[in-house]
C-alpha positions as CSV (number, residue, x, y, z in Angstrom):
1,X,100.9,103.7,40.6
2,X,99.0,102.4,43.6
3,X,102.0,103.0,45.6
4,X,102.3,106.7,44.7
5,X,98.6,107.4,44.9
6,X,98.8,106.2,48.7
7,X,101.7,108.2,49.2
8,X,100.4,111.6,47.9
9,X,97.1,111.0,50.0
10,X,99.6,110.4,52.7
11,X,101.5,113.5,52.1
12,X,98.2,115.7,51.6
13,X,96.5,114.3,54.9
14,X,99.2,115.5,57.0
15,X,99.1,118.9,54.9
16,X,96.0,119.3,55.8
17,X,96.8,118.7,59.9
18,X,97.0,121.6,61.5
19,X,100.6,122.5,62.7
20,X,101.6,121.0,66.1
21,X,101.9,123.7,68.8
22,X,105.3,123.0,70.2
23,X,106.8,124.2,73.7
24,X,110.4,125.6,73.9
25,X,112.3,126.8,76.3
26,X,114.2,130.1,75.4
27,X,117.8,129.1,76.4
28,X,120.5,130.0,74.8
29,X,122.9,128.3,72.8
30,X,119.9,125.6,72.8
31,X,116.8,128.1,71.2
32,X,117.5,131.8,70.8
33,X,114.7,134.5,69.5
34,X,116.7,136.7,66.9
35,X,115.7,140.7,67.2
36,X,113.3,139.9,64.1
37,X,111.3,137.6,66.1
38,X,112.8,134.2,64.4
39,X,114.0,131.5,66.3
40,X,117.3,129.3,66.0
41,X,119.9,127.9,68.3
42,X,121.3,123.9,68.4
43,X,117.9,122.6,69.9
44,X,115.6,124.3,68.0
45,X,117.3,123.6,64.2
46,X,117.7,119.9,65.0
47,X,114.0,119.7,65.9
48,X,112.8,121.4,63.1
49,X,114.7,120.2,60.6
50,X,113.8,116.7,62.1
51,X,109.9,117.6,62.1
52,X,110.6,119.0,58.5
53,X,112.5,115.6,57.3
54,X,109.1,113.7,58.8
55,X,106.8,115.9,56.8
56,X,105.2,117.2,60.2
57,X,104.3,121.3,60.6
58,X,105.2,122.4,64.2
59,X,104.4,125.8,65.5
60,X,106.9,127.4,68.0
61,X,105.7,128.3,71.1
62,X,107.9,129.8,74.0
63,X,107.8,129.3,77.6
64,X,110.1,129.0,80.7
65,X,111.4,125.0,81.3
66,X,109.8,124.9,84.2
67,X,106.2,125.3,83.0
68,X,106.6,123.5,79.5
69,X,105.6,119.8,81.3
70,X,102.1,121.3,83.0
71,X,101.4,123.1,79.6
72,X,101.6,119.5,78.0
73,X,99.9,117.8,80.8
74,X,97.3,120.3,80.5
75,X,97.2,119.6,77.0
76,X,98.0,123.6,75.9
77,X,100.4,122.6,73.8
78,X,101.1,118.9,71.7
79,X,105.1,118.5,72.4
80,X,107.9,119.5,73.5
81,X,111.6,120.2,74.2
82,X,113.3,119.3,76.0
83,X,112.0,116.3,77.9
84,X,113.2,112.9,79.4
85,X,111.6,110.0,81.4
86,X,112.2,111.5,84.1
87,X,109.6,113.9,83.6
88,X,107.0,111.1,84.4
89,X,105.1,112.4,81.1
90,X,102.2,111.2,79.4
91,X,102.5,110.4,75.7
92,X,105.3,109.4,74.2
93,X,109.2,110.7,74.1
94,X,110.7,110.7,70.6
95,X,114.5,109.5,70.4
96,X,116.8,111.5,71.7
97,X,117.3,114.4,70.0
98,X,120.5,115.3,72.0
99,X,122.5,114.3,75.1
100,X,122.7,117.2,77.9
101,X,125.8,117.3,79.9
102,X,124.6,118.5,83.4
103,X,127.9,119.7,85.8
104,X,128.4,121.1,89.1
105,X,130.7,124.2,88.7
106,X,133.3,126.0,91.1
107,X,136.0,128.6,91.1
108,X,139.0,127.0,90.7
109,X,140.6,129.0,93.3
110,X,137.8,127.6,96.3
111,X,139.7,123.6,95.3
112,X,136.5,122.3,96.8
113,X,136.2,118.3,96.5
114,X,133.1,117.3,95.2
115,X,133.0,113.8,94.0
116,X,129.4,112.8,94.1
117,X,126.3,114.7,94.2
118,X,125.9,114.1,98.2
119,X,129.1,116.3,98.8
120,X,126.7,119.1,98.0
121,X,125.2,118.9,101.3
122,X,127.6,121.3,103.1
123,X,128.0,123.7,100.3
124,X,126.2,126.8,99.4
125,X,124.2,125.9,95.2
126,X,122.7,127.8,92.8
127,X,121.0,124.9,90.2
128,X,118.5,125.5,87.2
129,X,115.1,124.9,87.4
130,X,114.0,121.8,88.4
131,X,117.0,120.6,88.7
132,X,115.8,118.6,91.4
133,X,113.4,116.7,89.2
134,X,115.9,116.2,86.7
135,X,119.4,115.2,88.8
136,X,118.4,112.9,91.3
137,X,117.6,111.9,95.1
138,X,120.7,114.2,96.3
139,X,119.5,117.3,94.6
140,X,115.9,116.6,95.6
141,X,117.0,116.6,99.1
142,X,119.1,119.5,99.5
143,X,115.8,121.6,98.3
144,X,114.7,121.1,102.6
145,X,117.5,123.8,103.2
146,X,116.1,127.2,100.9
147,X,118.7,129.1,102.5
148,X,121.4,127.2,101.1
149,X,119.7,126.1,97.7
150,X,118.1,127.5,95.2
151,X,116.9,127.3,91.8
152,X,116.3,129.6,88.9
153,X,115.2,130.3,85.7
154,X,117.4,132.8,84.5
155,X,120.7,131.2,84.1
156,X,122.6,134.1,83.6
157,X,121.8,134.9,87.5
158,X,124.3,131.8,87.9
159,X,126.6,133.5,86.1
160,X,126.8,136.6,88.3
161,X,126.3,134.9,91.7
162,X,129.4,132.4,90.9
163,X,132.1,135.0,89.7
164,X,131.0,137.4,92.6
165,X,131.3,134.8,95.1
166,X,127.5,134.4,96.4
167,X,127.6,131.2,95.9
168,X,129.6,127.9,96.3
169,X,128.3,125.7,93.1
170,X,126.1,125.7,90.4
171,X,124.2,123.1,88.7
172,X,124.4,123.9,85.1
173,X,124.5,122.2,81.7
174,X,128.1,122.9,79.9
175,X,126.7,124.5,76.6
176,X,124.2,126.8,78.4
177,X,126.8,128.0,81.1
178,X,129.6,128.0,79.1
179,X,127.7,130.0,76.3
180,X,126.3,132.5,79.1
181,X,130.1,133.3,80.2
182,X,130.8,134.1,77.0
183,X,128.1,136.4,76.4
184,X,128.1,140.4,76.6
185,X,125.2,140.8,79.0
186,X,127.2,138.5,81.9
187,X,128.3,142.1,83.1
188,X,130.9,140.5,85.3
189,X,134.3,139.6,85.0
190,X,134.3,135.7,84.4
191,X,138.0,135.3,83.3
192,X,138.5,132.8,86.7
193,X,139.4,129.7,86.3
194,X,136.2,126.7,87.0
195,X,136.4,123.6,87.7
196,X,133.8,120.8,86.1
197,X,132.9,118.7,88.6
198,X,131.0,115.4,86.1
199,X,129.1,114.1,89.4
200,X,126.3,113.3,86.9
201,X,125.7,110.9,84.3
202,X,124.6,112.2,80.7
203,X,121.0,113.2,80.6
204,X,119.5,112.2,76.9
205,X,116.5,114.7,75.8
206,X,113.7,114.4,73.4
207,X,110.8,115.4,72.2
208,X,107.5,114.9,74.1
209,X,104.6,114.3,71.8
210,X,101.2,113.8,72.7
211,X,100.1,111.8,70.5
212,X,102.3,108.2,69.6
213,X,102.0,108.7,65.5
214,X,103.4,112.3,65.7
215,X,106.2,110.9,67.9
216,X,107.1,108.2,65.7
217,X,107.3,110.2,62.2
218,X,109.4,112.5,64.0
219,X,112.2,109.5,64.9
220,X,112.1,109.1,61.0
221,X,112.6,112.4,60.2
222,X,115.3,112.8,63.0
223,X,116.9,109.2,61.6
224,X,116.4,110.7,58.0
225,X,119.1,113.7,59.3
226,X,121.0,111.9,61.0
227,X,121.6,109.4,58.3
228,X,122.2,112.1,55.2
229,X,124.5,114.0,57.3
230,X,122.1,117.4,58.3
231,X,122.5,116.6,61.8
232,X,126.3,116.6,62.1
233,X,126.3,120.1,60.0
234,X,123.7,121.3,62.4
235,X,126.1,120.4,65.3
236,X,129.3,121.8,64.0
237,X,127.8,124.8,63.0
238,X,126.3,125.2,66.8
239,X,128.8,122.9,68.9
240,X,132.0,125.2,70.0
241,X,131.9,125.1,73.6
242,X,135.4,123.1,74.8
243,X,134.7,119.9,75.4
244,X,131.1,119.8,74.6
245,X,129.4,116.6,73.8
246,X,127.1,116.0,70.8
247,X,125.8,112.5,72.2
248,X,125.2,112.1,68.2
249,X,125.5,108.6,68.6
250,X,122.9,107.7,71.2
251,X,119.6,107.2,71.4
252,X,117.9,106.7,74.0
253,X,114.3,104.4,74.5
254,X,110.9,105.5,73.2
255,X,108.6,105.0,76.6
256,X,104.6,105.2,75.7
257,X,102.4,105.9,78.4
């Protein structure tokens, strides 16, 4: 009786919490806004339903990536997604949620050669933003020549400058660039062959929390999913890009700080 007594007081005191304001990037297939105003997409299920599992209330907020790690340094909102060590953020970083498979693409029909991330150098590159925070010394570097790198927040701008030939290589992850290609509103012909260059290791992605007890009910709600089978629905259901990778198996560490 004791046991269930603690537990409902458990249950109530986070009930009574107000909802967690969480920062998302709009980016499809990873968090879409429906024409009613709803949100869903791979990202934004698995971190709900995760939250949800954990008993925690989160409140959706949307911004572009690039501004969603000063909103949580500036403490506007208490997480987000989705965020890595690399990000150099305070708080805590929940389990990884999922592994992001960042590629260099190219038209087939250039054959360019590019083995390592350094082979960029010479090229013209259209990368997301802050790619150079996220994929390393070589792609930091190439940001001290602006007329032959840049970055930007509307992916679908990728889309249309690497079918029409304005640019040599972009810095993409496969679900988001494979998803815009597919979409209606590329308004180019993107039937050409690409080649996948993997010049970069899997990036793992989590939640950032704030605050270290937020951060750790969510790894039990995510391991609650994960272990009752929730999280492999969710990924079927959202996972049809050729050769994507859930990284369902992986987890990466839990950095406090």
């Amino acid at each position: 009786m004791a046991c269930l007594l603690l537990g409902s007081a458990a249950a109530l005191a986070q009930a009574a919490r107000p909802a967690l304001v969480v920062g998302f990037r709009p980016t499809a297939p990873y968090v879409m806004q429906q024409p009613d105003g709803t949100l869903t997409g791979l990202e934004y299920d698995l971190v709900m339903l995760a939250a949800g599992a954990a008993g925690l209330r989160l409140r959706p907020q949307l911004a572009p990536f690039g501004r969603l790690p000063e909103d949580f340094r500036r403490q506007a909102i208490d997480a987000f997604a989705p965020a890595n060590p690399a990000m150099a953020l305070p708080g805590c970083i929940s389990d990884t949620v999922l592994v992001y498979r960042n590629l260099a693409f190219s038209l087939q029909s250039r054959g360019l050669t590019i083995a390592a991330p350094a082979d960029l150098a010479s090229l013209d590159v259209t990368g997301f933003q802050n790619a150079h925070v996220l994929l390393g010394p070589a792609i930091a570097a190439l940001q001290g020549n602006p007329g032959r790198y840049r970055e930007v927040a509307n992916q679908m701008l990728q889309v249309r400058a690497l079918f029409a030939g304005r640019t040599d290589v972009v810095l993409a992850e496969r679900r988001i660039f494979r998803h815009l290609m597919r979409s209606a509103d590329a308004g180019i012909d993107t039937s050409a062959a690409l080649t996948e260059h993997e010049i970069f290791p899997p990036t793992p992605y989590g939640v950032a929390f704030r605050q270290a007890e937020d951060c750790i009910a969510f790894n039990r709600g995510l391991a609650t999913i994960r272990r009752n089978g929730v999280y492999d629905e969710v990924l079927r259901r959202w996972d049809t890009a050729p050769q994507a990778k859930s990284g369902a198996d992986t987890r990466a560490p839990t950095p406090f700080g």
